[in-house]
PQR file of N, CA, C, O and H, with PARSE charges and radii, in Angstrom:
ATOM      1  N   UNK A   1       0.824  -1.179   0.000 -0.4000 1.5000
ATOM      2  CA  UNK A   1       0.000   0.000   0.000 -0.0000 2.0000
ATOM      3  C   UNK A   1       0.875   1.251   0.000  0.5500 1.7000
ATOM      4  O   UNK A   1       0.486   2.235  -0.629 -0.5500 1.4000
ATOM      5  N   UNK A   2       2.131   1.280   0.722 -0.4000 1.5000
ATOM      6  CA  UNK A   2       2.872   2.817   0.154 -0.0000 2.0000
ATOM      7  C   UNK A   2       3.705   2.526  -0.604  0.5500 1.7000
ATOM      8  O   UNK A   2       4.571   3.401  -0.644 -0.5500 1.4000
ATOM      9  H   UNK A   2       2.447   0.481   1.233  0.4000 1.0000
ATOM     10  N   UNK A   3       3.930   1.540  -1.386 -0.4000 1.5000
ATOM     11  CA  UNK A   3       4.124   1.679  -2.925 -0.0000 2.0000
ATOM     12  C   UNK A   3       3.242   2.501  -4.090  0.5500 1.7000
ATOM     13  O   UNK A   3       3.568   3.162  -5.076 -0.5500 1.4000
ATOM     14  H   UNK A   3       3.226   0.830  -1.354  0.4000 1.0000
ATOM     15  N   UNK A   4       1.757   2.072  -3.387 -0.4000 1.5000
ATOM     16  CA  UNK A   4       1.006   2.738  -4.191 -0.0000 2.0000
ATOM     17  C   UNK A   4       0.916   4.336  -3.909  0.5500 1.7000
ATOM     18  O   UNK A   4       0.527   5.006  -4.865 -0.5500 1.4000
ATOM     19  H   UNK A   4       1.492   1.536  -2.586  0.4000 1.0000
ATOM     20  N   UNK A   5       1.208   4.977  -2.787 -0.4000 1.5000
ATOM     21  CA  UNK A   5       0.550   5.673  -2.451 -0.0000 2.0000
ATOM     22  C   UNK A   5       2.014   6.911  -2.883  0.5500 1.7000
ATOM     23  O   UNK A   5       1.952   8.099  -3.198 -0.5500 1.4000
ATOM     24  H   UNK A   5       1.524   4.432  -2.010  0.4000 1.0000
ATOM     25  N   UNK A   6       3.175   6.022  -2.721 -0.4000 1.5000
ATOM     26  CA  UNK A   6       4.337   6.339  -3.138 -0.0000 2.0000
ATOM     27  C   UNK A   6       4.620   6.933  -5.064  0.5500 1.7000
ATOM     28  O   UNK A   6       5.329   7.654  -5.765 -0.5500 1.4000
ATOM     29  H   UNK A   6       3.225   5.057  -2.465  0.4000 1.0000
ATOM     30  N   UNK A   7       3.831   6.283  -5.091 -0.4000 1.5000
ATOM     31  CA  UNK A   7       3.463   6.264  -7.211 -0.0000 2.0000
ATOM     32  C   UNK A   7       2.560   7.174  -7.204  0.5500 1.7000
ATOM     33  O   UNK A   7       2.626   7.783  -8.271 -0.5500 1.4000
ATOM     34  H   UNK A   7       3.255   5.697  -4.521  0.4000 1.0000
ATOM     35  N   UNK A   8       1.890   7.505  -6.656 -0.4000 1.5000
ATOM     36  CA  UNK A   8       0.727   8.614  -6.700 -0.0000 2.0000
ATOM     37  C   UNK A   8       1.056   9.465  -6.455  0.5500 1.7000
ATOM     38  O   UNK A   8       0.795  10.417  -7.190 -0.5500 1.4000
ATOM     39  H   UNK A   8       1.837   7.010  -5.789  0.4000 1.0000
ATOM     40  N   UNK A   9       1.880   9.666  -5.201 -0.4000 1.5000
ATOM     41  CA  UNK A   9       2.194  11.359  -4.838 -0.0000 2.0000
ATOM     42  C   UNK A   9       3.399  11.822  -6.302  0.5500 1.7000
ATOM     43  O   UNK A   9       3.413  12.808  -7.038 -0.5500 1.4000
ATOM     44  H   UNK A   9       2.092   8.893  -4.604  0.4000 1.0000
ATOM     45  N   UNK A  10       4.360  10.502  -6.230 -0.4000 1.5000
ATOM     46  CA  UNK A  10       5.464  10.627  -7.576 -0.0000 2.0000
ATOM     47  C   UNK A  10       4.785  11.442  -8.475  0.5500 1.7000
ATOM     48  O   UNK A  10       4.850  12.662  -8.621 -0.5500 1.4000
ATOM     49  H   UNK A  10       4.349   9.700  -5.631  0.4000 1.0000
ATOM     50  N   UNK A  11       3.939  10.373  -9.221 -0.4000 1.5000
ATOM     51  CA  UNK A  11       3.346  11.379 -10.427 -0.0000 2.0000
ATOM     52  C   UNK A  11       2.886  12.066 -10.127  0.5500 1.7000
ATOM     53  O   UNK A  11       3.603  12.895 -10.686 -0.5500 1.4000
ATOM     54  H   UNK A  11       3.885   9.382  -9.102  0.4000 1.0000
ATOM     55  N   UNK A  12       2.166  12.659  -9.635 -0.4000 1.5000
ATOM     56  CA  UNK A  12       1.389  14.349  -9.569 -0.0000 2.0000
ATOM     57  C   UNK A  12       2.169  15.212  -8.949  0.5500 1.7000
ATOM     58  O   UNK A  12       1.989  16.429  -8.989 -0.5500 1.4000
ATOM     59  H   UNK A  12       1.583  11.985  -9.181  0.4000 1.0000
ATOM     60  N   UNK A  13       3.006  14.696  -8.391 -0.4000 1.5000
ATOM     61  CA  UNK A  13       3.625  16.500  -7.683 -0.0000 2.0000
ATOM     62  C   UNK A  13       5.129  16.418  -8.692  0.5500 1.7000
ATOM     63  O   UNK A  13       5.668  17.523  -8.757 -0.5500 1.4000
ATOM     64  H   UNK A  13       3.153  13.707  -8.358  0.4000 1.0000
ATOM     65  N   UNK A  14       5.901  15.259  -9.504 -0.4000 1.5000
ATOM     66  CA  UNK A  14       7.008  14.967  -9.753 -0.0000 2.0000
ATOM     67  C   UNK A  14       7.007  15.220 -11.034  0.5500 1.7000
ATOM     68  O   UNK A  14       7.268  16.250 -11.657 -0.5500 1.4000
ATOM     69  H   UNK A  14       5.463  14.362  -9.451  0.4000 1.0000
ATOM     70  N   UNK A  15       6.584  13.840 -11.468 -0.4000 1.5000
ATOM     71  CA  UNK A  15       6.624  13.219 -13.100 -0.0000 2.0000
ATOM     72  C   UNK A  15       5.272  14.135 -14.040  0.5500 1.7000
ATOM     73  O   UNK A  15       5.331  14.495 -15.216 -0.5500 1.4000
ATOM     74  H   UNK A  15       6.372  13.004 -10.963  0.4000 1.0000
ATOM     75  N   UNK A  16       4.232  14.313 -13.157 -0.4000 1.5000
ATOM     76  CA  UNK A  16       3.332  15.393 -14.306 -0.0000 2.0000
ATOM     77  C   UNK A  16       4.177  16.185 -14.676  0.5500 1.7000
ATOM     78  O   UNK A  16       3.877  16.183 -15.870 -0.5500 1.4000
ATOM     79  H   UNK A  16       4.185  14.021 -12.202  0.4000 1.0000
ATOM     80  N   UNK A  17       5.100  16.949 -14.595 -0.4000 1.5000
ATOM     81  CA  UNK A  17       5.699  18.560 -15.299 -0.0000 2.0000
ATOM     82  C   UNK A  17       6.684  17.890 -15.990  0.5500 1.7000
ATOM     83  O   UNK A  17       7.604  18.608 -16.381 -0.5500 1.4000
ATOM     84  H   UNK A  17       5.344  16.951 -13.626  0.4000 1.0000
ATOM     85  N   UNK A  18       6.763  16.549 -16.290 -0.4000 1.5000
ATOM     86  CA  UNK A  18       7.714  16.249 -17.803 -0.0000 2.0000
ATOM     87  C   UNK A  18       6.740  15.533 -18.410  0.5500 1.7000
ATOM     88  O   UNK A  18       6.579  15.894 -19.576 -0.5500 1.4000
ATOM     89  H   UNK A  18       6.016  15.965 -15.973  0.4000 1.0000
ATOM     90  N   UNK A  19       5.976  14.590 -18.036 -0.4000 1.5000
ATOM     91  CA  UNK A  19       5.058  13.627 -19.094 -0.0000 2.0000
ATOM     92  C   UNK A  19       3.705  13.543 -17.957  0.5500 1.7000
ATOM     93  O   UNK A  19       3.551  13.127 -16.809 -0.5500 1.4000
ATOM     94  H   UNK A  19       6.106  14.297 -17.089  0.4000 1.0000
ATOM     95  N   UNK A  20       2.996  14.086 -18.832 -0.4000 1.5000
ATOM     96  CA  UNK A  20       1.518  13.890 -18.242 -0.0000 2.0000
ATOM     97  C   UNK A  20       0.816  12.236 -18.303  0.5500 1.7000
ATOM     98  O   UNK A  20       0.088  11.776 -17.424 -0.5500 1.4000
ATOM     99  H   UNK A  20       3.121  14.424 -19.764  0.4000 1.0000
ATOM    100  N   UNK A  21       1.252  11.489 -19.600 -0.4000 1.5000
ATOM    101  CA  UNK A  21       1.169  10.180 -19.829 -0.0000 2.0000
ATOM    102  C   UNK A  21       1.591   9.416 -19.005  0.5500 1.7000
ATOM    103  O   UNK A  21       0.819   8.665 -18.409 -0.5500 1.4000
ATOM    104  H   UNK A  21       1.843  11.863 -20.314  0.4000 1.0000
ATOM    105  N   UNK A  22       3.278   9.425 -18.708 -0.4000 1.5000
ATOM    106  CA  UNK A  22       4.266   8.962 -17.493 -0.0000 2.0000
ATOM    107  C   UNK A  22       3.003   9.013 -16.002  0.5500 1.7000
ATOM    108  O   UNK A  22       2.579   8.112 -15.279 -0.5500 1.4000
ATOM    109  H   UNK A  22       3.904  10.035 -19.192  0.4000 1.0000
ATOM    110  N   UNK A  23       2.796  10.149 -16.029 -0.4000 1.5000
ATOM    111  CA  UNK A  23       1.783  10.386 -14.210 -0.0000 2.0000
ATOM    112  C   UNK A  23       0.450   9.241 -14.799  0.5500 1.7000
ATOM    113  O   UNK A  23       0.187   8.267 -14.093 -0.5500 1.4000
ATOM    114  H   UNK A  23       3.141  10.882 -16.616  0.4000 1.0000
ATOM    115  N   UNK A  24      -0.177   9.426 -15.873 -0.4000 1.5000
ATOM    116  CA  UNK A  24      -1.540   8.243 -15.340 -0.0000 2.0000
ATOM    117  C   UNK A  24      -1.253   7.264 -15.895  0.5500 1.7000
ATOM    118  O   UNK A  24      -2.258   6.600 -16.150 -0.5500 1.4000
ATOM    119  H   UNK A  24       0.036  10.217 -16.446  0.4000 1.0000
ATOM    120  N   UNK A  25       0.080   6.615 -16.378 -0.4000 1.5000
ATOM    121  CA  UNK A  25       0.151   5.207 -16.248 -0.0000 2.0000
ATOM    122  C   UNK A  25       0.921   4.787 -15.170  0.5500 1.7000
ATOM    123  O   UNK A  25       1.046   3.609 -14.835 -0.5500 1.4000
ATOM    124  H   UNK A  25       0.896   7.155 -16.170  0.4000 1.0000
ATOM    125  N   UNK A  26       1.568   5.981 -14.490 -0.4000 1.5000
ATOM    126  CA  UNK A  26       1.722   5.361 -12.834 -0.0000 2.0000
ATOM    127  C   UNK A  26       0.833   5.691 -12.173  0.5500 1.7000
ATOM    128  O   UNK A  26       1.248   5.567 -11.021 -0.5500 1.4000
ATOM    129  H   UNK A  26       1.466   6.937 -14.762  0.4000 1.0000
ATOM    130  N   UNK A  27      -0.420   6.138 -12.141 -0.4000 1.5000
ATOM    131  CA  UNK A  27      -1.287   6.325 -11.314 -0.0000 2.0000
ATOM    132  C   UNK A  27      -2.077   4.826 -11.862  0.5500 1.7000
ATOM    133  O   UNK A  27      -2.132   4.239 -10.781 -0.5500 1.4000
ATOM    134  H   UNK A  27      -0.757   6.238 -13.077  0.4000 1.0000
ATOM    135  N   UNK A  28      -2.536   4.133 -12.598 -0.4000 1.5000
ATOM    136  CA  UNK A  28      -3.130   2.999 -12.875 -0.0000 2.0000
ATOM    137  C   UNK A  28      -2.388   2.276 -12.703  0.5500 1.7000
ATOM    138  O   UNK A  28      -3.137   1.331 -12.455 -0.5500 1.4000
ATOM    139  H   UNK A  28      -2.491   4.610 -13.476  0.4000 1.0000
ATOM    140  N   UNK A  29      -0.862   1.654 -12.566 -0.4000 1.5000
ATOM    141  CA  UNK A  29      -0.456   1.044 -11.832 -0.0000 2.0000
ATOM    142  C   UNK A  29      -0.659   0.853 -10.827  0.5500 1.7000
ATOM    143  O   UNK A  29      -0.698  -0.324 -10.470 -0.5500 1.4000
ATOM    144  H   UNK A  29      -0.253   2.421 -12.767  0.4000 1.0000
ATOM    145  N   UNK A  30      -0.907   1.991  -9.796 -0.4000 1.5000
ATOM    146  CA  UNK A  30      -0.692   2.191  -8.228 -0.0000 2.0000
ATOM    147  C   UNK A  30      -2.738   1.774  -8.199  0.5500 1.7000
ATOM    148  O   UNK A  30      -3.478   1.465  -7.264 -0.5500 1.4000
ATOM    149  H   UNK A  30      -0.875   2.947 -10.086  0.4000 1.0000
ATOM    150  N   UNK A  31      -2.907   1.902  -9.147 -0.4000 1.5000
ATOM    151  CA  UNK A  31      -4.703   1.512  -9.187 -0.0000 2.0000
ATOM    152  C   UNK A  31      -4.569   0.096  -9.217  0.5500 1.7000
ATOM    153  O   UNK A  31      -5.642  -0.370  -8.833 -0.5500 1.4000
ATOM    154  H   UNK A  31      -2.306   2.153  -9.907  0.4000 1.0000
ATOM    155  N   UNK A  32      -4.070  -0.465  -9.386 -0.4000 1.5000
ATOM    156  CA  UNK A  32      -4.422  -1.793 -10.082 -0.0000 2.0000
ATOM    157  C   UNK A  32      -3.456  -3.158  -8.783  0.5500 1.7000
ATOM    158  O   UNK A  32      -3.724  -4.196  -8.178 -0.5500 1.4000
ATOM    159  H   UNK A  32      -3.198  -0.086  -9.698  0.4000 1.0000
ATOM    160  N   UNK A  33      -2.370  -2.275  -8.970 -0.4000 1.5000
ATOM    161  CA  UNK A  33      -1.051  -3.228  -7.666 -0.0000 2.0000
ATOM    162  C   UNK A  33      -2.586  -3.610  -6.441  0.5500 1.7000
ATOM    163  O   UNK A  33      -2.804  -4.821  -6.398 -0.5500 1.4000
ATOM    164  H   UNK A  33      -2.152  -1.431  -9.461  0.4000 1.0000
ATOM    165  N   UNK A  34      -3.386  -2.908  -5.700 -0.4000 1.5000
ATOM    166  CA  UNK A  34      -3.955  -4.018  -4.647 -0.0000 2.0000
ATOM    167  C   UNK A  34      -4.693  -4.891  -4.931  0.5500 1.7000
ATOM    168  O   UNK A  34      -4.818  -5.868  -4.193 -0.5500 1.4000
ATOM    169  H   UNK A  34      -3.209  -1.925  -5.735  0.4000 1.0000
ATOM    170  N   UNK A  35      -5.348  -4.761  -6.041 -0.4000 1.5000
ATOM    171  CA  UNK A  35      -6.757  -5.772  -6.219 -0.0000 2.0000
ATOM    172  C   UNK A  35      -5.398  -7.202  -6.477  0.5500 1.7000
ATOM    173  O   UNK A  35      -5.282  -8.242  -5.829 -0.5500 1.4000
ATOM    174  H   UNK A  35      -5.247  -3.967  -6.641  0.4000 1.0000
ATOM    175  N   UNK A  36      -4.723  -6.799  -7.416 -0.4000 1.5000
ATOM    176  CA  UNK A  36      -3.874  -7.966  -8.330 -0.0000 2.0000
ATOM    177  C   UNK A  36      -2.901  -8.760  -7.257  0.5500 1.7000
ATOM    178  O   UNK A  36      -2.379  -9.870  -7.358 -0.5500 1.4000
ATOM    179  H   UNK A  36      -4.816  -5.954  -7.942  0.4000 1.0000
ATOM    180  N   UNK A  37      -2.861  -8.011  -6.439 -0.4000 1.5000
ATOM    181  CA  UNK A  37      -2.026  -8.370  -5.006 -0.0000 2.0000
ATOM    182  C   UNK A  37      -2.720  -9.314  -4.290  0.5500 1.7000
ATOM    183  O   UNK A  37      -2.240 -10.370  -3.879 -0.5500 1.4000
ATOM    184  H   UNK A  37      -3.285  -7.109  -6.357  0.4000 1.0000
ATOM    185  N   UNK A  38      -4.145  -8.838  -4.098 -0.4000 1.5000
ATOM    186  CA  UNK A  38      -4.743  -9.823  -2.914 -0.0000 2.0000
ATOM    187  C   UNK A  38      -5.642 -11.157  -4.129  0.5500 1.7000
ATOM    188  O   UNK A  38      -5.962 -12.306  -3.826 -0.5500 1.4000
ATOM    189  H   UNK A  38      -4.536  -7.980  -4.432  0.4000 1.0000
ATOM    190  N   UNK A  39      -5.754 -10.754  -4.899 -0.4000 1.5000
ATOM    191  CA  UNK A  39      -5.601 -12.061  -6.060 -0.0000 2.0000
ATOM    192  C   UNK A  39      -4.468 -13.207  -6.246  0.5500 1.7000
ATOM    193  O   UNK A  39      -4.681 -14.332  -6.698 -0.5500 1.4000
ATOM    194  H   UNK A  39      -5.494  -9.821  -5.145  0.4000 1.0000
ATOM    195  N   UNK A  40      -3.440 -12.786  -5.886 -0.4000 1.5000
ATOM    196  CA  UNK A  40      -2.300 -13.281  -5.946 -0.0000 2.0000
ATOM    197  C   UNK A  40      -2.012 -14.377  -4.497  0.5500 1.7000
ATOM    198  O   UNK A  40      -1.372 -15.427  -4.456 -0.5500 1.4000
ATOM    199  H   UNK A  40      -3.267 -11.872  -5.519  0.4000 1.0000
ATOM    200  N   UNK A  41      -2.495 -13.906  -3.782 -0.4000 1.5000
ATOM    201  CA  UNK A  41      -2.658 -14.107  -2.424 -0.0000 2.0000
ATOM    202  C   UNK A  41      -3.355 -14.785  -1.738  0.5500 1.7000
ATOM    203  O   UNK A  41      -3.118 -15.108  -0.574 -0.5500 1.4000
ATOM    204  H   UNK A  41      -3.015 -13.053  -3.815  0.4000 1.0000
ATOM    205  N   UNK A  42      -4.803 -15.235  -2.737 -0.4000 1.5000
ATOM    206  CA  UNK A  42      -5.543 -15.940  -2.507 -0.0000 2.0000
ATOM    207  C   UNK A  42      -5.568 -17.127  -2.991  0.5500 1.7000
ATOM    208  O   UNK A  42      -5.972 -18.086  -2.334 -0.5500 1.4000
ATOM    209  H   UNK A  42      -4.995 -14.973  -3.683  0.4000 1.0000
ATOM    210  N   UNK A  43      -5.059 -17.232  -4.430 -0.4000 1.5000
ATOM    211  CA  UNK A  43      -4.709 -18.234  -5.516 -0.0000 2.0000
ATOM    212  C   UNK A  43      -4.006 -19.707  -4.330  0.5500 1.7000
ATOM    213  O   UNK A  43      -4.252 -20.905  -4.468 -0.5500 1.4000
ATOM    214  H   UNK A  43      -4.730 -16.454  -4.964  0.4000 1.0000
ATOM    215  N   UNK A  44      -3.287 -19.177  -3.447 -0.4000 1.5000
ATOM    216  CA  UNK A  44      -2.766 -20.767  -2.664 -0.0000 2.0000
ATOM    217  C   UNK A  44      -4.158 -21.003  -1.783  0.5500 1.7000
ATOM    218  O   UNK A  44      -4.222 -22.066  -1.165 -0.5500 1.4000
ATOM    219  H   UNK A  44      -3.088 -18.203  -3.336  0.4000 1.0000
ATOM    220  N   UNK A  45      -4.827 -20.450  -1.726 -0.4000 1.5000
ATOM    221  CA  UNK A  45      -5.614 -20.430  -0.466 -0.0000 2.0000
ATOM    222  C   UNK A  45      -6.522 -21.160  -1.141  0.5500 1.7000
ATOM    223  O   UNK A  45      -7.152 -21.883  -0.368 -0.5500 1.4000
ATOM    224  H   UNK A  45      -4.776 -19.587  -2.228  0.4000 1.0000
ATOM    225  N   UNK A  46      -6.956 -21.303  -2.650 -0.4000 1.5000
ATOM    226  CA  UNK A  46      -7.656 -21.759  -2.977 -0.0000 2.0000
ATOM    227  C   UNK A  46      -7.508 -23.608  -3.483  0.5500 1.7000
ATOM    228  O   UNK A  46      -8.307 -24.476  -3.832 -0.5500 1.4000
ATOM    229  H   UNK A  46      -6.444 -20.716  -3.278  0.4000 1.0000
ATOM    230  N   UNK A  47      -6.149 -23.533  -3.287 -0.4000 1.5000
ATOM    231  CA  UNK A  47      -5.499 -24.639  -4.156 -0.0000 2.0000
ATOM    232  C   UNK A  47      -5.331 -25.744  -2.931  0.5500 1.7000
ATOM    233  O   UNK A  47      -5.034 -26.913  -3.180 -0.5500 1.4000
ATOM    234  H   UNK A  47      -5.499 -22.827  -3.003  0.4000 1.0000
ATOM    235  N   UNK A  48      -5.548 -25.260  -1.588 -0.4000 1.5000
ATOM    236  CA  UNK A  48      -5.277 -25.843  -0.071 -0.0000 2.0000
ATOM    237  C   UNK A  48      -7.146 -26.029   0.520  0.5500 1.7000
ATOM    238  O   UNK A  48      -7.407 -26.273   1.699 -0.5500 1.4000
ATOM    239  H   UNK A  48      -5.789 -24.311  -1.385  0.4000 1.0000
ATOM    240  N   UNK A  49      -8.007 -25.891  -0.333 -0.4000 1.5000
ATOM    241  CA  UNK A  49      -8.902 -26.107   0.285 -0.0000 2.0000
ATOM    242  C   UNK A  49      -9.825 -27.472  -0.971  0.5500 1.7000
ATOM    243  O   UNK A  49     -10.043 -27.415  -2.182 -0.5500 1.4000
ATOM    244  H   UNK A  49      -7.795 -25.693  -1.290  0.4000 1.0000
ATOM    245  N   UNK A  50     -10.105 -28.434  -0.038 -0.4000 1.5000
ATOM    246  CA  UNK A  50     -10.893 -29.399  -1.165 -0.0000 2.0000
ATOM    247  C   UNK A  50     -12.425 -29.641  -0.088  0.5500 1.7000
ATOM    248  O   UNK A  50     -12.671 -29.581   1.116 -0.5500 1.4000
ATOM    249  H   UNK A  50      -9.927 -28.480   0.945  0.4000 1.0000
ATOM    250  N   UNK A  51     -13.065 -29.886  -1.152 -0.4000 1.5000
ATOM    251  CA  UNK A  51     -14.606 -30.058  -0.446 -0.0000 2.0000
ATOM    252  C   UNK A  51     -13.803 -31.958   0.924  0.5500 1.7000
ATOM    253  O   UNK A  51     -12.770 -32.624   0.862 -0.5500 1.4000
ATOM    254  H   UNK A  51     -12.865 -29.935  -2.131  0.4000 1.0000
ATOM    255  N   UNK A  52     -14.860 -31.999   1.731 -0.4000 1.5000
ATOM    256  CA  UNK A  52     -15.117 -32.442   2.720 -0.0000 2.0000
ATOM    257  C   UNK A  52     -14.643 -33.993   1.817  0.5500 1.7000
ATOM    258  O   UNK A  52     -14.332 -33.808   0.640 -0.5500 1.4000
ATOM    259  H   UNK A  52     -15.699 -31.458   1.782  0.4000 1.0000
ATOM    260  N   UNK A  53     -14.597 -35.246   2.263 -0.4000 1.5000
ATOM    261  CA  UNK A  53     -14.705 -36.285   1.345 -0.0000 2.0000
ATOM    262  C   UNK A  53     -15.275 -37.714   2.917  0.5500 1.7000
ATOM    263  O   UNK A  53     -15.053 -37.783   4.126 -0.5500 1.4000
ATOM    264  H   UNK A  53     -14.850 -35.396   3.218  0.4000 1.0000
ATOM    265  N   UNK A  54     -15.959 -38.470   2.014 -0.4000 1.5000
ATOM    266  CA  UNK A  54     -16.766 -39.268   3.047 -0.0000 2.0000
ATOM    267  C   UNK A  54     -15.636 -40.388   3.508  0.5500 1.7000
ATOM    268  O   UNK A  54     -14.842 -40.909   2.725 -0.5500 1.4000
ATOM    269  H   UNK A  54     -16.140 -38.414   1.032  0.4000 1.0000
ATOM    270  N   UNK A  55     -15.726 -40.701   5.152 -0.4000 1.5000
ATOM    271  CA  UNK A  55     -14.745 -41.290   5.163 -0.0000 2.0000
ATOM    272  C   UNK A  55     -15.483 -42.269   5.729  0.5500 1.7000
ATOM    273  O   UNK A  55     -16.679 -42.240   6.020 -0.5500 1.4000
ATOM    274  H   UNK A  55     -16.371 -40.278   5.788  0.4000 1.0000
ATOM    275  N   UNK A  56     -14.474 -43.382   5.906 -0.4000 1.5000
ATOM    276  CA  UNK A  56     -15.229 -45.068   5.809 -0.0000 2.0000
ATOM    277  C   UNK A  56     -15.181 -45.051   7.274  0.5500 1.7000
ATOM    278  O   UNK A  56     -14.291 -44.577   7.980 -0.5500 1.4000
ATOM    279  H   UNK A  56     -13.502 -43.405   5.669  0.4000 1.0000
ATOM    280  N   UNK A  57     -16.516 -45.773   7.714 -0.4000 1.5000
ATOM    281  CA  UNK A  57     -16.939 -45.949   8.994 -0.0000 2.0000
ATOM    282  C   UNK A  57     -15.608 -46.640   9.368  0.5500 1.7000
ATOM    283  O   UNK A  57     -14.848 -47.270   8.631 -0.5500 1.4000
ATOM    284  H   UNK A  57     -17.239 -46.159   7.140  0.4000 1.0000
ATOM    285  N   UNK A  58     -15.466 -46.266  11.204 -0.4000 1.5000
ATOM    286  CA  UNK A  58     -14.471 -47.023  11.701 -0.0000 2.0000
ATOM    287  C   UNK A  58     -15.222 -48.350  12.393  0.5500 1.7000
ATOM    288  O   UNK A  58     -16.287 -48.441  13.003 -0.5500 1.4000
ATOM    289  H   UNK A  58     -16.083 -45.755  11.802  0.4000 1.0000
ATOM    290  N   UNK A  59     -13.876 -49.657  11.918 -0.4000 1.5000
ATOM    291  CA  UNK A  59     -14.803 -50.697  12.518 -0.0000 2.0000
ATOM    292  C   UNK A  59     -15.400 -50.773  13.755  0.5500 1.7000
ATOM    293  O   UNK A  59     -14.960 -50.104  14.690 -0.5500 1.4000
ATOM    294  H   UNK A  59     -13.011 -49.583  11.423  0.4000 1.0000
ATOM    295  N   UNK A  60     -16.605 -51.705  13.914 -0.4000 1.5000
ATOM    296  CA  UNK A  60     -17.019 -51.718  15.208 -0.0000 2.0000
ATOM    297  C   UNK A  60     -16.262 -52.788  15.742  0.5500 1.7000
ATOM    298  O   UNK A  60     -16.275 -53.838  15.099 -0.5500 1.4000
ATOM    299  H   UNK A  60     -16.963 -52.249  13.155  0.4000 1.0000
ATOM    300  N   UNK A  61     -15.251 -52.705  17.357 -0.4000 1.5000
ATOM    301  CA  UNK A  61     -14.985 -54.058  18.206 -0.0000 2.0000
ATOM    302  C   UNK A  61     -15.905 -54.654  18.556  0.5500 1.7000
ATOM    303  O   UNK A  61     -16.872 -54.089  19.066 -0.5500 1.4000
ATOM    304  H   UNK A  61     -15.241 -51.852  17.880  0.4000 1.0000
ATOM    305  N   UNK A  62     -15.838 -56.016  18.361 -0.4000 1.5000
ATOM    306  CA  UNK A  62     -16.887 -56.500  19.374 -0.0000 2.0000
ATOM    307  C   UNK A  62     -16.987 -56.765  20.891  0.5500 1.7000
ATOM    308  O   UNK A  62     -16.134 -57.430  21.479 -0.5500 1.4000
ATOM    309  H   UNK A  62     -15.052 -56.475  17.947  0.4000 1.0000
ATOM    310  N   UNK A  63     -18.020 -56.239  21.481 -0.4000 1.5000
ATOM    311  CA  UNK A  63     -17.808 -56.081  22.891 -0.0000 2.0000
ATOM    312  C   UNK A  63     -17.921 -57.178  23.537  0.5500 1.7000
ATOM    313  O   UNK A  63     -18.594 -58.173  23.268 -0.5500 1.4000
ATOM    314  H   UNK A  63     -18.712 -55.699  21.003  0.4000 1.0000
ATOM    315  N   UNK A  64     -17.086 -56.914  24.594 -0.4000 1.5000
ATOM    316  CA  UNK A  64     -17.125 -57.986  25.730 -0.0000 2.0000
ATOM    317  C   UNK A  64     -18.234 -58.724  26.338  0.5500 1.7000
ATOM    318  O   UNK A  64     -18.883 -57.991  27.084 -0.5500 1.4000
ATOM    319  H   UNK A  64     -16.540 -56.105  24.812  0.4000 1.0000
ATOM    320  N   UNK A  65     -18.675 -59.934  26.273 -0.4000 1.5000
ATOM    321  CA  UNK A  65     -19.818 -60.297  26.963 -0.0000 2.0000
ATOM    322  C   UNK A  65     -19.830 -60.404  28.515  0.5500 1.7000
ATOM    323  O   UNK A  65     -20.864 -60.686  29.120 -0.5500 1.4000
ATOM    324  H   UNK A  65     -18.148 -60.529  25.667  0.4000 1.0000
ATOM    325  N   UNK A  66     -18.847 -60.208  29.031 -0.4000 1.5000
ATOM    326  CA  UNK A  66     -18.135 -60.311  30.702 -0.0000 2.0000
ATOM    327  C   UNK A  66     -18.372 -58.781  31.048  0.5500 1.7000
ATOM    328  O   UNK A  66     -18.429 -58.513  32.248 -0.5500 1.4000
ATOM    329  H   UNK A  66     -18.007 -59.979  28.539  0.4000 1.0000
ATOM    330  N   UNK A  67     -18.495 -57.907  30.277 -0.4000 1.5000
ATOM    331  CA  UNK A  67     -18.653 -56.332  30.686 -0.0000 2.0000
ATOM    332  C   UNK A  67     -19.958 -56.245  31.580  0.5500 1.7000
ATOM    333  O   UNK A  67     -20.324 -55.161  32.034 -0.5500 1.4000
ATOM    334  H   UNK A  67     -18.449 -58.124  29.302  0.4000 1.0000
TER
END
């Protein structure tokens, strides 16, 4: 997040007074870096989760008739 916020102040107070182009394609960078970030971030999270799967009854012992 102050990468982005770092690219934003850059271009508008810096890089606008040589290339106006230069400032809003680092300002859509600095737009775009969080969504693509926490996308990035989620991608394992998704790859570590599997639906539930049925598991085989555990046998029954047979009980003691002396109990």
């Amino acid at each position: 997040m102050g990468t982005c916020v770092v690219l934003i102040v850059l271009a508008w107070n810096v890089v606008r007074l040589w290339s106006t182009g230069a400032a809003v394609a680092m300002s859509i960078v600095a737009a775009l870096m969080p969504p693509v970030a926490a996308i990035v971030a989620n991608l394992g999270a998704l790859d570590d989760t599997d639906l539930p799967r049925e598991r085989a009854p555990r046998p029954r012992l047979p009980r003691d008739p002396d109990r």
